[in-house]
C-alpha positions in Angstrom: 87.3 81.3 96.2 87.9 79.8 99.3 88.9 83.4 101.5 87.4 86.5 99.6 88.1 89.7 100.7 85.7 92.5 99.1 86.4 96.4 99.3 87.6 96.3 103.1 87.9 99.3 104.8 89.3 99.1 108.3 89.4 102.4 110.4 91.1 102.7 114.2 88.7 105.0 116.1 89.7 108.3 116.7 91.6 107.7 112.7 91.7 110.0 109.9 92.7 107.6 107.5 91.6 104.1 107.2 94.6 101.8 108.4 93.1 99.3 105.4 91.4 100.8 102.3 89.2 99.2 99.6 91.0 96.2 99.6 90.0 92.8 97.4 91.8 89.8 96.6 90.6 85.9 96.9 92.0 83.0 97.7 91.8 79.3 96.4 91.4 76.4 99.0 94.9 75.0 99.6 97.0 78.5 98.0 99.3 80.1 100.3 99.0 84.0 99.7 101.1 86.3 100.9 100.6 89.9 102.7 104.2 92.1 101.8 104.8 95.9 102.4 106.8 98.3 104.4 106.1 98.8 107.8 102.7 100.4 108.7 101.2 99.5 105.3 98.1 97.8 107.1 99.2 94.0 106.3 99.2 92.7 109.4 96.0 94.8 110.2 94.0 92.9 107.3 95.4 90.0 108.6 94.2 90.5 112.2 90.8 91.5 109.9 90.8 87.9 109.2 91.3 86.7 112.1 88.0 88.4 113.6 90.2 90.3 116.1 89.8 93.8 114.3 85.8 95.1 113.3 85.7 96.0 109.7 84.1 99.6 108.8 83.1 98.6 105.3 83.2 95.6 102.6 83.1 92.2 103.8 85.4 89.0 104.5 83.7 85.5 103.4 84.9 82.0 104.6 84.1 79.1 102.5 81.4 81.2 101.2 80.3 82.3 104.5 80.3 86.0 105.7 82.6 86.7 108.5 83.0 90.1 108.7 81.3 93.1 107.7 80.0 96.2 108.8 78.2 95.6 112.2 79.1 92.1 111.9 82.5 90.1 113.1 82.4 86.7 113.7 84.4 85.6 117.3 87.4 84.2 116.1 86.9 81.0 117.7 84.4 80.4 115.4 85.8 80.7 112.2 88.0 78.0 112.7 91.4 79.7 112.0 95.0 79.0 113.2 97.1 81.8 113.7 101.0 81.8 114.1 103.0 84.9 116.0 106.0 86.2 115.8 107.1 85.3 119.1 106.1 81.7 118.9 103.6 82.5 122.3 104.7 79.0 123.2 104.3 77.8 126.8 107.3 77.5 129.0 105.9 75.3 131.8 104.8 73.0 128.7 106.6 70.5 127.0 106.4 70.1 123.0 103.1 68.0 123.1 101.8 69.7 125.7 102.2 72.7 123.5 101.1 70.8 120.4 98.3 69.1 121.9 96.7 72.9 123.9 94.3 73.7 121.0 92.9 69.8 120.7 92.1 69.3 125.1 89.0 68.4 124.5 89.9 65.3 122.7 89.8 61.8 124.0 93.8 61.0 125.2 94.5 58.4 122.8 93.1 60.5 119.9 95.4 63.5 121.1 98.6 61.8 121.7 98.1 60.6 117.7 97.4 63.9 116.5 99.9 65.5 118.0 102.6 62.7 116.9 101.3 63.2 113.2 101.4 66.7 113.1 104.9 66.8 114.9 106.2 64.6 112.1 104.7 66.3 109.8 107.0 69.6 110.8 110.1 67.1 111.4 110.2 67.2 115.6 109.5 63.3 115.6 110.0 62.1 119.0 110.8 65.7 120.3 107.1 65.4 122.6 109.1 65.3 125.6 111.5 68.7 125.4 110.9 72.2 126.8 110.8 75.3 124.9 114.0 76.6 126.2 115.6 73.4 125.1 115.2 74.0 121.2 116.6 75.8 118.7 114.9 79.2 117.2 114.0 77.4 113.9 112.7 74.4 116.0 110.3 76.6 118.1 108.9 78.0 115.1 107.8 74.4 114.3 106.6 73.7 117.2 104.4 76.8 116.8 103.4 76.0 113.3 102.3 72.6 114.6 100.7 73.5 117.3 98.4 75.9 114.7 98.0 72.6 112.8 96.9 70.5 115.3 92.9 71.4 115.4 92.9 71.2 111.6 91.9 75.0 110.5 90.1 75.9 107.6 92.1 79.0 107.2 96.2 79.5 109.1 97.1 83.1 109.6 100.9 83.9 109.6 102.4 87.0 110.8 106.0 87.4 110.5 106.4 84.1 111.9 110.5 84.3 110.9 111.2 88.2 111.8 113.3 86.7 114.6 115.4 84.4 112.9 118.3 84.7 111.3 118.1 85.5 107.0 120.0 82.2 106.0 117.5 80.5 108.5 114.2 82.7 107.2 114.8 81.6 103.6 115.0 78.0 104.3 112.5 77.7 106.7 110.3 79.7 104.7 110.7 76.7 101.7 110.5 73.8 104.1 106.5 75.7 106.0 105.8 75.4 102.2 106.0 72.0 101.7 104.6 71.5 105.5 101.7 73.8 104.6 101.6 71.7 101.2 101.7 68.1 102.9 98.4 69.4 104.8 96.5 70.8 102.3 96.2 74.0 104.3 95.2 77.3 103.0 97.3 80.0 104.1 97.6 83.8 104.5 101.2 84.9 105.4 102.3 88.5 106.3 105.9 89.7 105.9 108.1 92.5 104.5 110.8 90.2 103.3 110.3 89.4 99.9 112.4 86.4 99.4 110.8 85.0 101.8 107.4 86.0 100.0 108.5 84.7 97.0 109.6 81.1 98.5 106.4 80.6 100.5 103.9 82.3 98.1 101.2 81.3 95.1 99.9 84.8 95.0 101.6 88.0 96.7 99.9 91.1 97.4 101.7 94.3 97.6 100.6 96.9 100.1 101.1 101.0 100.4 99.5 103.1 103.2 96.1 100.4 103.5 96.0 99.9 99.6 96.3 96.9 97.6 98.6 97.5 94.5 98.8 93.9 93.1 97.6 90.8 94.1 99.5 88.4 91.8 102.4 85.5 91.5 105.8 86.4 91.8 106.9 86.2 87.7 104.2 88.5 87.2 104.6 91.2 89.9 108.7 91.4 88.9 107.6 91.1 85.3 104.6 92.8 85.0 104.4 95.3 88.0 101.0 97.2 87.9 102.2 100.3 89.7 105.9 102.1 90.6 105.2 101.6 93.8 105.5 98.0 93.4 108.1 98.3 90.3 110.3 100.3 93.3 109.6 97.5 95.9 110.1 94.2 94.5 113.7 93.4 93.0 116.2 96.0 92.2 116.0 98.6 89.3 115.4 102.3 87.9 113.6 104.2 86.1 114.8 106.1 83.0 113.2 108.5 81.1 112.4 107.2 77.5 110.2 107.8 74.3 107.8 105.5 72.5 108.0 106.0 68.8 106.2 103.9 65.9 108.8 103.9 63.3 107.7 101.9 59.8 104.6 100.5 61.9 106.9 98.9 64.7 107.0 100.4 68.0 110.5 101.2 69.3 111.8 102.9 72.9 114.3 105.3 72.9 116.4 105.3 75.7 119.7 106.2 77.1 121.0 102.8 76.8 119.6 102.4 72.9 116.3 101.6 71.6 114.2 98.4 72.6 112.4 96.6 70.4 110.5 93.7 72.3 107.6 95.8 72.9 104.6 93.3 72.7 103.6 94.3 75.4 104.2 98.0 75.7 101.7 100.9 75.3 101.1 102.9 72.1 103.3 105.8 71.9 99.6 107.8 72.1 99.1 106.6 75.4 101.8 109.2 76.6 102.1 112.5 75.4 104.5 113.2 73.0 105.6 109.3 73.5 107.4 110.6 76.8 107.6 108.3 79.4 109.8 106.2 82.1 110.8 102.8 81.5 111.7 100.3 84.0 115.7 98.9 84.4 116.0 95.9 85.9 119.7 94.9 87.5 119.2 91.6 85.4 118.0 93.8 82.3 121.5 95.0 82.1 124.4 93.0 80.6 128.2 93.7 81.0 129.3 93.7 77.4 133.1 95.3 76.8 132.1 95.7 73.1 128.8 97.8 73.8 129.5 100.8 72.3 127.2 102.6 75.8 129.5 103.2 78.6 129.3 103.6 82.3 130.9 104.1 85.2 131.1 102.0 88.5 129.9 104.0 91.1 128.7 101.4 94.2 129.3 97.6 94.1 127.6 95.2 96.5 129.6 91.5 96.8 126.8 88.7 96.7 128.9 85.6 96.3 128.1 84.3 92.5 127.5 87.8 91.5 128.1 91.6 92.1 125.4 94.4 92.1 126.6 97.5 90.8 125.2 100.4 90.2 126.5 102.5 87.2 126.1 106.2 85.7 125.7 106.7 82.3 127.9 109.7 80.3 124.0 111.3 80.2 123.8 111.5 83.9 121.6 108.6 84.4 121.6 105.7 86.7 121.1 102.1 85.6 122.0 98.8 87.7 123.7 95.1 86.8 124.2 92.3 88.3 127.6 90.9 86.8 129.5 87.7 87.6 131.7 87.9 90.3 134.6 86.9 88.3 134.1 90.2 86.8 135.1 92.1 89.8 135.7 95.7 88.8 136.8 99.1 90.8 134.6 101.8 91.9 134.7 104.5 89.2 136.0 101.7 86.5 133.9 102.6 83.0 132.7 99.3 81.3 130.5 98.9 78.5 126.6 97.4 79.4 123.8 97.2 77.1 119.8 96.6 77.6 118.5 92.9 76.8 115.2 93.5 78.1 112.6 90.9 77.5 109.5 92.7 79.2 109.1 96.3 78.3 107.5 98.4 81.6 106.8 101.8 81.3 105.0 104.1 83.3 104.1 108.1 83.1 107.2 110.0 83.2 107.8 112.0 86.6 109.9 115.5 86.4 112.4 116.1 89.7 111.6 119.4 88.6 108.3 119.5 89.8 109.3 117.8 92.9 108.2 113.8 91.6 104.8 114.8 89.7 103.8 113.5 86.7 105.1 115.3 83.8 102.7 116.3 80.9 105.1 118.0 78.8 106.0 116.8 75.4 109.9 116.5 76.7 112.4 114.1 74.9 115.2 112.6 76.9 116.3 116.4 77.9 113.4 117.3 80.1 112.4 120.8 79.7 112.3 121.6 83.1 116.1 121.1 83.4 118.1 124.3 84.4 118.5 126.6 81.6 115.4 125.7 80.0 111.6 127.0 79.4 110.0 126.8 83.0 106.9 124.3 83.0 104.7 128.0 82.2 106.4 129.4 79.7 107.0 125.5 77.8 105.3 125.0 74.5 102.3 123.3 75.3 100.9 119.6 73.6 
């Protein structure tokens, strides 16, 4: 691993809680990984970890195999040979483009700077664009400029953080492809913070999902949608539900009940004795749910979002539950329409089943899909037990 990050604490003094808690994950030499989460997760506080500009209470940070942070020890950041990139660009008024650009490299001769900065200018497409002023160029363009100007000293390691926050989202997404190839191009190993996952997913090899200083998965983007390792992250990236379900093994073949009818691609799914009684919550994506008029399951329109090729609506089931779809938007239906939808789910999720009842705690009873903590029922004391 190029950047390896091993069980990293960081604590603010005067902190109860660690801002960044036992956090690994590596990095190969030339990846792009990417640091998503809501706000005041601690992702931009690992990342300033990195940078050498915040001490590290416990675990350590290695460069290229050297040690650059660890308890009692930071590396100056200057040292470490890192570019960083802000949010606000930090560029220089009074500074034209390759004075800008060529700031981090003074120290080389002219003739050797004026070429560097030309190559890496090309290299972000402002070719020729040495001679204009900050003020003079366009939001996207000043992100370039900043991006090039990280560039310039050739870093082992460039440090993103939010570098598109201030753009607009049409403007985010493409730019966010076209840093990619730039970072590509240059062979340049990257760590990128941001809490916009499309823009995660167009710039990233591996993304790491944060919650309150933890790490919940450090993966590629397939996987994480796929294959999510926690709710939290389930919850985060994409759009879907959870729906309470039950694992049976019926002639040696392990089916999941659920409102929507059973599933049967289970290759990956738990035993029905990893949950008790087989109770559990299954995740719904909106593309696990196809409009079908001939399903014989039925549900009704309750919220539709307009997204060009496609609609997102969110449905309720005859049961009470709530699924979502994304439908072609030649399909363009009322609120409180019923249609028929049915489950083509190629990756089977589940997770422990939680109980409203019990205000969002797991749920160790042996319920079915009637919980028996719903009203009118045996309270969680007086229900049978396993």
């Amino acid at each position: 691993m190029f950047l390896e990050v091993s069980q990293l604490s960081v604590t603010y003094p005067g902190g109860r809680q660690a801002a960044v808690q036992q956090v690994s994950f590596g990095l190969h030499a030339g990846d792009i990984g990417v640091l998503i989460g809501p706000s005041g997760c601690g992702k931009t506080t690992l990342l300033r970890a990195v940078a050498g500009l915040e001490p590290v209470t416990q675990g350590q940070i290695q460069l290229a195999g050297q040690v650059v942070s660890s308890a009692g020890l930071t590396l100056a950041p200057e040292a470490r040979q890192i570019g960083m990139v802000f949010q606000d660009y930090a560029l220089f008024p009074h500074l034209d483009v390759a004075g800008n650009v060529g700031f981090g490299i003074a120290h080389l001769p002219r003739r050797e700077r004026v070429a560097r900065v030309a190559e890496v200018l090309a290299l972000v497409g402002l070719a020729g664009q040495q001679q204009r002023f900050a003020h003079e160029l366009s939001g996207g363009q000043q992100q370039r400029v900043a991006l090039a100007r990280a560039l310039a000293p050739g870093p082992r390691l460039l440090l993103l953080d939010e570098p598109f926050s201030n753009l607009d989202v049409d403007l985010r997404e493409r730019l966010a492809h076209e840093v990619r190839s730039i970072l590509k191009a240059a062979n340049t190993t990257a760590l990128f913070v941001t809490h916009d996952q499309l823009e995660a997913f167009a710039i990233g090899d591996t993304i790491g999902v944060m919650l309150q200083g933890q790490l919940h998965q450090w993966d590629d983007a397939y996987t994480l949608y796929h294959r999510p390792a926690s709710r939290f992250v389930a919850e985060f990236i994409g759009h879907g539900v959870f729906t309470p379900a039950t694992i049976r093994e019926i002639d040696q073949h392990v089916v999941v009940h659920t409102p929507l009818g059973d599933l049967t691609d289970v290759a990956e799914c738990p035993l029905p004795g990893t949950f008790v009684g087989g109770a559990c919550d299954v995740l719904l994506r909106a593309d696990d749910i196809v409009h079908d008029d001939d399903a014989p399951v039925k549900a009704q329109i309750t919220r539709k979002a307009f997204r060009g090729a496609d609609f997102l609506y969110t449905l309720r089931l005859a049961s009470g539950e709530t699924v979502m779809a994304h439908v072609p938007s030649h399909h363009d239906h009322t609120i409180g329409e019923w249609i028929g939808i049915r489950a083509q789910v190629d990756h089977v999720v589940t997770f422990n089943r939680l109980c409203p009842a019990t205000g969002g705690k797991l749920c160790h009873l042996p319920c079915d899909l009637a919980c028996e903590h719903a009203p009118g029922t045996a309270t969680p004391s007086q229900a049978p037990q396993p």
